[in-house]
Structures are given as structure tokens and as C-alpha cells.
VOKESE-136905 format. One record per atom (N, C-alpha, C): x, y, z; residue number from 1; atom name; residue in one letter. Coordinates in steps of 0.1 Angstrom, whole numbers, plus 2048, in hexadecimal, padded with zeros to 3 digits. Layout:
BEGIN
{r {X,Y,Z},NUM,CA,A}
...
This chain:
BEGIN
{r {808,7F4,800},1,N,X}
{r {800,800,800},1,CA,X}
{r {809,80C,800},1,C,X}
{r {808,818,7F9},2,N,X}
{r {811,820,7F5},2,CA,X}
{r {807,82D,800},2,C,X}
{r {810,831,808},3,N,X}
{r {80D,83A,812},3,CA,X}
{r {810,848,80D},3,C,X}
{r {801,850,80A},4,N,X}
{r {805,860,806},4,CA,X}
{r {7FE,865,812},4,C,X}
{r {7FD,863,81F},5,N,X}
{r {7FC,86E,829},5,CA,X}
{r {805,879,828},5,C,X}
{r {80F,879,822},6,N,X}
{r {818,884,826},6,CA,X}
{r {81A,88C,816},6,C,X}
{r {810,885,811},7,N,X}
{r {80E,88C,806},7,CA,X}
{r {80D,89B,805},7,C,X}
{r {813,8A2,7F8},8,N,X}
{r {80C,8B2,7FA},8,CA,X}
{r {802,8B4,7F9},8,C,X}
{r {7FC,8AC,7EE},9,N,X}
{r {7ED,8B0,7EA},9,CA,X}
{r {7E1,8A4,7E6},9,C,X}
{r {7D6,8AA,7E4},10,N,X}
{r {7CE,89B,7E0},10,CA,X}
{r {7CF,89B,7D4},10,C,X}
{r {7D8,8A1,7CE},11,N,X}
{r {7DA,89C,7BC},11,CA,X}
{r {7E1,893,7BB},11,C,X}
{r {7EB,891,7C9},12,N,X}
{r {7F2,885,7C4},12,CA,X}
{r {7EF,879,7C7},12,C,X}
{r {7E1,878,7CE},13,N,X}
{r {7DB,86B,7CF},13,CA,X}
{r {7D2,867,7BF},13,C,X}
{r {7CC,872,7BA},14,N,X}
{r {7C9,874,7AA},14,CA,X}
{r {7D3,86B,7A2},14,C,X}
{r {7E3,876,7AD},15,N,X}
{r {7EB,86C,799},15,CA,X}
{r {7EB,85D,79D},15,C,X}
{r {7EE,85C,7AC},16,N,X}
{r {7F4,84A,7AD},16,CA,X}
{r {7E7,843,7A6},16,C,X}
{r {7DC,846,7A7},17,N,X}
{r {7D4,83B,7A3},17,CA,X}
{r {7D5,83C,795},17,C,X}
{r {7D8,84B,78E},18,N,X}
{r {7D5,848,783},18,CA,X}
{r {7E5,83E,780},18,C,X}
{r {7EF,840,783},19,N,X}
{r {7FC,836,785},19,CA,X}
{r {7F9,829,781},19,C,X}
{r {7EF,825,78B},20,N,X}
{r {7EC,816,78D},20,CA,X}
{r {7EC,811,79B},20,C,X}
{r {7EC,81B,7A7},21,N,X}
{r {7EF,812,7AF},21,CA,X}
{r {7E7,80B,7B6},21,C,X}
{r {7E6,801,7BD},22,N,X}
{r {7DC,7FA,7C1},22,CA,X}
{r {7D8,7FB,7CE},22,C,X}
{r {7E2,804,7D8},23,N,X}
{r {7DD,803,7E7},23,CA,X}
{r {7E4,80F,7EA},23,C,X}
{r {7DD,81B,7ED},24,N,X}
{r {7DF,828,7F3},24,CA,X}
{r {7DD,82B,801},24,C,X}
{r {7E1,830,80E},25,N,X}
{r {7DF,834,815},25,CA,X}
{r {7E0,846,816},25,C,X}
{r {7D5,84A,817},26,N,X}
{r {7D5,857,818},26,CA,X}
{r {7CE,85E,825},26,C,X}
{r {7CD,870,829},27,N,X}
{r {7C5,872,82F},27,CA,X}
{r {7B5,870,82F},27,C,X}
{r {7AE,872,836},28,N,X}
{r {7A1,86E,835},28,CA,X}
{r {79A,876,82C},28,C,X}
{r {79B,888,82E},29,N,X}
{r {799,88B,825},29,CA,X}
{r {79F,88F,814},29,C,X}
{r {7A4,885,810},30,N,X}
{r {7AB,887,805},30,CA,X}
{r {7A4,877,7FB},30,C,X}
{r {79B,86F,802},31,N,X}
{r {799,865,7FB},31,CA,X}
{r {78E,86B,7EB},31,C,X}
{r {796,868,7E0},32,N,X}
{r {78D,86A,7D3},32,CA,X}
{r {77E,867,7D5},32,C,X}
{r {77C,870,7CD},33,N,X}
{r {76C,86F,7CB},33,CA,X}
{r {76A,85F,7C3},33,C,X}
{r {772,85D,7B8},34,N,X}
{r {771,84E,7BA},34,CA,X}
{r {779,846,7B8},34,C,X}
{r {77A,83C,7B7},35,N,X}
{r {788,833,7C0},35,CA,X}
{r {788,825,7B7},35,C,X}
{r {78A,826,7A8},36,N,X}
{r {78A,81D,7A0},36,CA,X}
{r {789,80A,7A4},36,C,X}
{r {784,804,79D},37,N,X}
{r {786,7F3,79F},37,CA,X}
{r {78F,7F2,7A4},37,C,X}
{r {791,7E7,7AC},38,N,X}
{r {79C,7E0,7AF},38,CA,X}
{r {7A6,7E8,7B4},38,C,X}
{r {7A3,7F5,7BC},39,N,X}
{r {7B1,801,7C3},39,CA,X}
{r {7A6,7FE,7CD},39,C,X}
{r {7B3,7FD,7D9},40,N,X}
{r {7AD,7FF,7EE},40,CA,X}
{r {7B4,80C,7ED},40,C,X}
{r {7AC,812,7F4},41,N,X}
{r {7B0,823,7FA},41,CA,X}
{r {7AF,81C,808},41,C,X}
{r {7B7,822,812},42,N,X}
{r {7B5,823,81C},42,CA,X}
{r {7B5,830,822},42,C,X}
{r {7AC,832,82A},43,N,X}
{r {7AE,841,834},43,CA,X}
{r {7B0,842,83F},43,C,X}
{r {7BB,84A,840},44,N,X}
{r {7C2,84C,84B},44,CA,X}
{r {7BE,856,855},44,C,X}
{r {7B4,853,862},45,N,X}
{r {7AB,85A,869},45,CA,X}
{r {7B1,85E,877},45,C,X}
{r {7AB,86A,87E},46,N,X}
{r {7B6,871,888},46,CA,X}
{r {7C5,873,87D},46,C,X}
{r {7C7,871,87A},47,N,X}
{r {7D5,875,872},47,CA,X}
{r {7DD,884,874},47,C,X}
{r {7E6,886,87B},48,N,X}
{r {7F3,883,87B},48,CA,X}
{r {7F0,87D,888},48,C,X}
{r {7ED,883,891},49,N,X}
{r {7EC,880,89F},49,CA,X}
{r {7EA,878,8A7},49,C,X}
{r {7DD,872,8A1},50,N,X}
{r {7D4,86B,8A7},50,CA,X}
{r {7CC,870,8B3},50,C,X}
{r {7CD,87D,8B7},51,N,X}
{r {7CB,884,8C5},51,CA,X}
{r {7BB,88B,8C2},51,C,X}
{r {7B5,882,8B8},52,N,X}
{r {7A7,887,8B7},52,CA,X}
{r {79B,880,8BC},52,C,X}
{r {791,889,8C3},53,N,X}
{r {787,881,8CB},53,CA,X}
{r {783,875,8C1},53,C,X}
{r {780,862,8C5},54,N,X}
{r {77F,85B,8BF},54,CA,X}
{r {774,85E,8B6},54,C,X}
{r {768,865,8B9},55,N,X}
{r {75C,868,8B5},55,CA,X}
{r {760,86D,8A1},55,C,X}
{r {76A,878,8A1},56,N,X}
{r {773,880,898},56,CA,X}
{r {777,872,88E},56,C,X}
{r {780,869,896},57,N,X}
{r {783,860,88E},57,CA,X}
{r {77B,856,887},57,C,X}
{r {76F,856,88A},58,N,X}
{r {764,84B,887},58,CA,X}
{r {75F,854,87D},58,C,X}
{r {75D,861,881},59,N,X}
{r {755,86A,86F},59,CA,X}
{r {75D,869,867},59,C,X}
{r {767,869,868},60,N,X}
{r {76E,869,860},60,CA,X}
{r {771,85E,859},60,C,X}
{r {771,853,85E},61,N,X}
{r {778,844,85A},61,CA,X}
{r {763,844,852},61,C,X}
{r {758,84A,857},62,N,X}
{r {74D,842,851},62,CA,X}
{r {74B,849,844},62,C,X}
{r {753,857,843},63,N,X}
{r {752,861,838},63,CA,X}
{r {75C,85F,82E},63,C,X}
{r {765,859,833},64,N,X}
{r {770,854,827},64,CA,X}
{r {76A,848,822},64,C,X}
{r {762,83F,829},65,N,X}
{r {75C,82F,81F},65,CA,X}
{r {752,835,81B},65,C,X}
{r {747,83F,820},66,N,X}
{r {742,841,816},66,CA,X}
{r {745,84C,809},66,C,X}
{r {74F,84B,807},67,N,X}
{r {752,852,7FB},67,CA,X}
{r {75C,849,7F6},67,C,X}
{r {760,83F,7F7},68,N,X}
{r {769,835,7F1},68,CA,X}
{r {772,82C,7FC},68,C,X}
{r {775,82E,803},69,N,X}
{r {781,829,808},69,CA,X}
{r {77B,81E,80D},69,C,X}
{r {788,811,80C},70,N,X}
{r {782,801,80D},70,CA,X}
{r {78B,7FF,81D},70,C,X}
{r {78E,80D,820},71,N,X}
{r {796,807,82F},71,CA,X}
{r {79B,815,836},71,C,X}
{r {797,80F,843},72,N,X}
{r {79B,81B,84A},72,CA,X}
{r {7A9,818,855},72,C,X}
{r {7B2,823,856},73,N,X}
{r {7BB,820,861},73,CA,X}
{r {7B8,82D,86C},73,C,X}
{r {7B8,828,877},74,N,X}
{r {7B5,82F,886},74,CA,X}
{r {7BD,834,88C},74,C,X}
{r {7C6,844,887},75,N,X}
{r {7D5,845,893},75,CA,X}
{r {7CE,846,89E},75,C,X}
{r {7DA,83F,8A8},76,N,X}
{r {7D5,83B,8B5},76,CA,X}
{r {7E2,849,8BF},76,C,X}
{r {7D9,84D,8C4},77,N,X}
{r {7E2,856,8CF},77,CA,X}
{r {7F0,84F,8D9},77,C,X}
{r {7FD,84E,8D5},78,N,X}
{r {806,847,8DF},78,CA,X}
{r {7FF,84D,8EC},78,C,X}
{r {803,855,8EF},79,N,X}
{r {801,85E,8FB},79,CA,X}
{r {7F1,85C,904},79,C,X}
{r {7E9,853,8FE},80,N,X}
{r {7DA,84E,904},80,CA,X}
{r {7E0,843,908},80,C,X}
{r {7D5,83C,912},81,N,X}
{r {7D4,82F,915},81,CA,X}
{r {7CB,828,90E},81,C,X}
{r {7CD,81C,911},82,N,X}
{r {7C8,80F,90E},82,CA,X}
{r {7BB,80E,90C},82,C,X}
{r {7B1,816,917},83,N,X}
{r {7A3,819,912},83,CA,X}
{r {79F,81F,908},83,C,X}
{r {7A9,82A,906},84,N,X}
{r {7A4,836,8F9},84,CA,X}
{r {7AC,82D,8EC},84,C,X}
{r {7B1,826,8EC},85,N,X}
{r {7B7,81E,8E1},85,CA,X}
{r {7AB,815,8DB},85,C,X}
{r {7A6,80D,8E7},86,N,X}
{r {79B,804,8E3},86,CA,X}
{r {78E,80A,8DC},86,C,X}
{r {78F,81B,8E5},87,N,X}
{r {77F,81F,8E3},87,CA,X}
{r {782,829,8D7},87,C,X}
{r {790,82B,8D4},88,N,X}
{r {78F,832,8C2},88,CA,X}
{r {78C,827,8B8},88,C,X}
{r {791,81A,8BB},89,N,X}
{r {790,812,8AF},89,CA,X}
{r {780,805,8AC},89,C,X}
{r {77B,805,8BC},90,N,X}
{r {771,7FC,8C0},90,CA,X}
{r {765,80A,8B6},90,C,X}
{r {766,81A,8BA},91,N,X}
{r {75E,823,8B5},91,CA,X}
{r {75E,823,8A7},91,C,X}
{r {76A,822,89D},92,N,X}
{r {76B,825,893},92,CA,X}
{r {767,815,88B},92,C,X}
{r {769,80D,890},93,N,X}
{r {763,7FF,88A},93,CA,X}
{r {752,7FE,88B},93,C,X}
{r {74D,807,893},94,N,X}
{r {73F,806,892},94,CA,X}
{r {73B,810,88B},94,C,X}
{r {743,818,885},95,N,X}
{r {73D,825,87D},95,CA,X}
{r {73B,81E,869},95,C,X}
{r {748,817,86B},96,N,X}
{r {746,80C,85D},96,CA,X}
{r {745,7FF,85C},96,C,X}
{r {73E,7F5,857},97,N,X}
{r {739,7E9,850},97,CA,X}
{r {747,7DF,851},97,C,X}
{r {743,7D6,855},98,N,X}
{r {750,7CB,85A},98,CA,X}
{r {758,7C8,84B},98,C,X}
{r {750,7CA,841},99,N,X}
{r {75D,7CA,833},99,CA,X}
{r {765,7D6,832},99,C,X}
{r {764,7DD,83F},100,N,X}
{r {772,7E2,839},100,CA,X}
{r {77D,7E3,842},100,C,X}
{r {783,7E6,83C},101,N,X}
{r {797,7E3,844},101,CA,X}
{r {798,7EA,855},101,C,X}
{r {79A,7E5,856},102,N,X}
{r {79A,7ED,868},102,CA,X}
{r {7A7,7EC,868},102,C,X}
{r {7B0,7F8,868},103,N,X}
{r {7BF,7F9,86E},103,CA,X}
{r {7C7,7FF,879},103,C,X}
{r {7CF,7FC,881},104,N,X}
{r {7D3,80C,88C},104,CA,X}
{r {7DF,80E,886},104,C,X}
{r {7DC,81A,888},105,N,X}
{r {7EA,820,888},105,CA,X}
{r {7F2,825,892},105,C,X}
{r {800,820,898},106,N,X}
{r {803,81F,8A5},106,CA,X}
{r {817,826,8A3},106,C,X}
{r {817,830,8A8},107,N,X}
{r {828,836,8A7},107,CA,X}
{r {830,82D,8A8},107,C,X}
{r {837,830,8A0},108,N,X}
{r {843,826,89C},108,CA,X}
{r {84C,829,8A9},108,C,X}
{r {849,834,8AB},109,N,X}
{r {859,831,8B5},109,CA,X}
{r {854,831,8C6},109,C,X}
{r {846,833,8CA},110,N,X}
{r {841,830,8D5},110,CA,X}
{r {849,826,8E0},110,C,X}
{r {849,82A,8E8},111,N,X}
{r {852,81F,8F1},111,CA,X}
{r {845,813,8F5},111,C,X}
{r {839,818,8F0},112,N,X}
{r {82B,80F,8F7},112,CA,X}
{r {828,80C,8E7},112,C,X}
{r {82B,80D,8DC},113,N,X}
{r {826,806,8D0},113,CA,X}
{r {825,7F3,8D2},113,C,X}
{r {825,7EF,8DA},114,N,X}
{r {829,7E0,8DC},114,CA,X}
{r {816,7DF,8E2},114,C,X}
{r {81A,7E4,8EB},115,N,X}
{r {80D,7E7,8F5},115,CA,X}
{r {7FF,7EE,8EA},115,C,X}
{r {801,7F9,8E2},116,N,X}
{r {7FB,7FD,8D7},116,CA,X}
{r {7F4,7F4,8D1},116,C,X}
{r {7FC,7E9,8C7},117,N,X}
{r {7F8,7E3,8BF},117,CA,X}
{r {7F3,7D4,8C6},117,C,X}
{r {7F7,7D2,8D3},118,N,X}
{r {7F1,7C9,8DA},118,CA,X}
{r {7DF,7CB,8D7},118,C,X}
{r {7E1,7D6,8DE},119,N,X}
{r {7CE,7DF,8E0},119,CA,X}
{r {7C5,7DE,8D4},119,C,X}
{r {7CE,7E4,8C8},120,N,X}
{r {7C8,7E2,8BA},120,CA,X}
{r {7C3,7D6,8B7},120,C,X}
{r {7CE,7CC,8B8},121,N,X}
{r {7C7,7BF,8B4},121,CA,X}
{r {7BD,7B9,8B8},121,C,X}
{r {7BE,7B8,8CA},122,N,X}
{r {7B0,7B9,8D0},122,CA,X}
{r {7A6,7C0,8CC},122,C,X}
{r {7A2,7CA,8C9},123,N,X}
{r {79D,7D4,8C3},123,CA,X}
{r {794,7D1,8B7},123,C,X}
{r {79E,7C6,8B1},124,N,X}
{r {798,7C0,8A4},124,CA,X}
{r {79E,7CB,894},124,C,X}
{r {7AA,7D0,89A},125,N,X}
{r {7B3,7D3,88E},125,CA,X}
{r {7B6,7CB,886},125,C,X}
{r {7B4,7CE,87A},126,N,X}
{r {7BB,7C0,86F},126,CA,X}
{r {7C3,7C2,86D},126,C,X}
{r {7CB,7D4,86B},127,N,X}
{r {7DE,7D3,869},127,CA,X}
{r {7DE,7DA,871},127,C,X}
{r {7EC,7DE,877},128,N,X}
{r {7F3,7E9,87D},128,CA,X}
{r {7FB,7EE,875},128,C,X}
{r {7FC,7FA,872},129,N,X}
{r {806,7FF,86B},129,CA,X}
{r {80B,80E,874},129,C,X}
{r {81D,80D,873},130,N,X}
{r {81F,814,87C},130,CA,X}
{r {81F,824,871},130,C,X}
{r {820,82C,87A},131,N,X}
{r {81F,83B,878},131,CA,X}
{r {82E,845,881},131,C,X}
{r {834,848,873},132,N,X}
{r {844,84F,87A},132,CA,X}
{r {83F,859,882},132,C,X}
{r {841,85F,88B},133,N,X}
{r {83E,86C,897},133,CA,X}
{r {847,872,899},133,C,X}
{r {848,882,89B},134,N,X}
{r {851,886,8A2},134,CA,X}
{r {846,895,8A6},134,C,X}
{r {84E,89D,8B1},135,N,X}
{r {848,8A5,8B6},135,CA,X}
{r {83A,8AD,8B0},135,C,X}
{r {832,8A5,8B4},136,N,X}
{r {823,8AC,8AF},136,CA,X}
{r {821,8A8,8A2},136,C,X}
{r {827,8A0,89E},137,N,X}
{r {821,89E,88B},137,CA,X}
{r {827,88F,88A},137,C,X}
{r {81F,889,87D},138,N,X}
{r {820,87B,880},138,CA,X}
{r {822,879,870},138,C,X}
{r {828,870,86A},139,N,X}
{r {823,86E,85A},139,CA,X}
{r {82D,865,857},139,C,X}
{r {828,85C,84F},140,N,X}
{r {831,84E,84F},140,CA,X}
{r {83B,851,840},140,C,X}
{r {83E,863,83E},141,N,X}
{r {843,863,833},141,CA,X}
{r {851,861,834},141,C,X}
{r {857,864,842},142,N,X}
{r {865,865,846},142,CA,X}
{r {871,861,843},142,C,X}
């Protein structure tokens, strides 16, 4: 899956597909109005941060599938616990239909990413995919 969160713009999720590519991860709001055969968009919700009320994350994750996206990923706050981990991703799984991708997104360099991705999978995450962080900004373009 070719990661343009750190993209500059939504044109360049325009060109990859028109490229060919077959698995994009973008922001939530940047998913195409439409999202050709056989391409997974994923949307990347709370994004950079993850430091958004779960509620935020679930509009967003149910506004990106309904406008195309075949999967959502959940940044999860390092800096929360274990409850607010469960209750961002347990919230945003009920906002969309069990066909689609449930993922967290968990800082790569977290000293509790072990513990993170523990939660996720409970959770009922189907990937974890980590997210590079540094002071206040997160983007796996690094």
C-alpha cells in the first residue's frame, strides 16, 4: 500500500491511481470522489495525531467509506491509555460495515507501541501499521 499522508496535495492521490496503483493510504479527507475497480483507498482518521475525540475519528472513518474508501486506519493517541485505544477503534468499527479494513495506527517509536498494538488486535484491528512521530506531527513519510 503506497502511503500519501504526507502528501502535498489531493492531486497526487489523482495521479497514483491514475499510475496504477492498487493500495493507497491517504488522509481521510483527500479520498476521490471515485475510487476505480479493483484500487483499496485506505483512510487515515485522527491523522497526524491521533489526539482527536474518538467520536471525530468514527465521522470521519464513516465519511471516507461513504465516498469510496474500502478501509479505514484509526491513529491511536501514544500518550492515552488503554481505554481510549479500545474506545477509538471499538467506536470507529461501529460507524462502518464489517467489510471494511479496520486498522491502527500506532507510533513507531512509542516506548508502549508493544502495548498499542497489543490493544488493537483485541480491538479487532486487522493491520497495525506504524506511523513515524516526532514533536507534534506524525506522517509515515520520513
Amino acid at each position: 500500500m503506497r502511503n500519501l499522508t504526507g502528501a502535498a496535495s489531493a492531486a497526487e492521490v489523482a495521479r497514483a491511481l491514475r499510475e496504477g496503483e492498487t493500495g493507497l493510504l491517504v488522509p481521510a479527507s483527500w479520498v476521490p470522489a471515485e475510487v476505480p475497480e479493483g484500487r483499496a483507498v485506505t483512510a487515515a482518521c485522527g491523522f497526524p495525531t491521533g489526539r482527536h475525540h474518538p467520536l471525530i475519528k468514527a465521522s470521519e472513518a464513516r465519511l471516507a467509506v461513504q465516498s469510496g474508501a474500502t478501509g479505514v486506519l484509526i491513529v491511536l493517541d501514544a500518550s492515552a491509555d488503554e481505554h481510549a485505544w479500545m474506545v477509538d477503534l471499538i467506536t470507529a468499527r461501529e460507524a462502518v460495515s464489517d467489510q471494511v479494513l479496520l486498522a491502527a495506527g500506532v507510533d513507531a517509536r512509542s516506548p508502549r507501541r508493544a502495548e498499542m498494538e497489543a490493544v488493537a488486535r483485541r480491538a479487532g484491528a486487522a493491520e497495525i501499521v506504524p506511523i513515524e512521530c516526532s514533536y507534534g506531527v506524525c506522517t509515515s513519510e520520513t
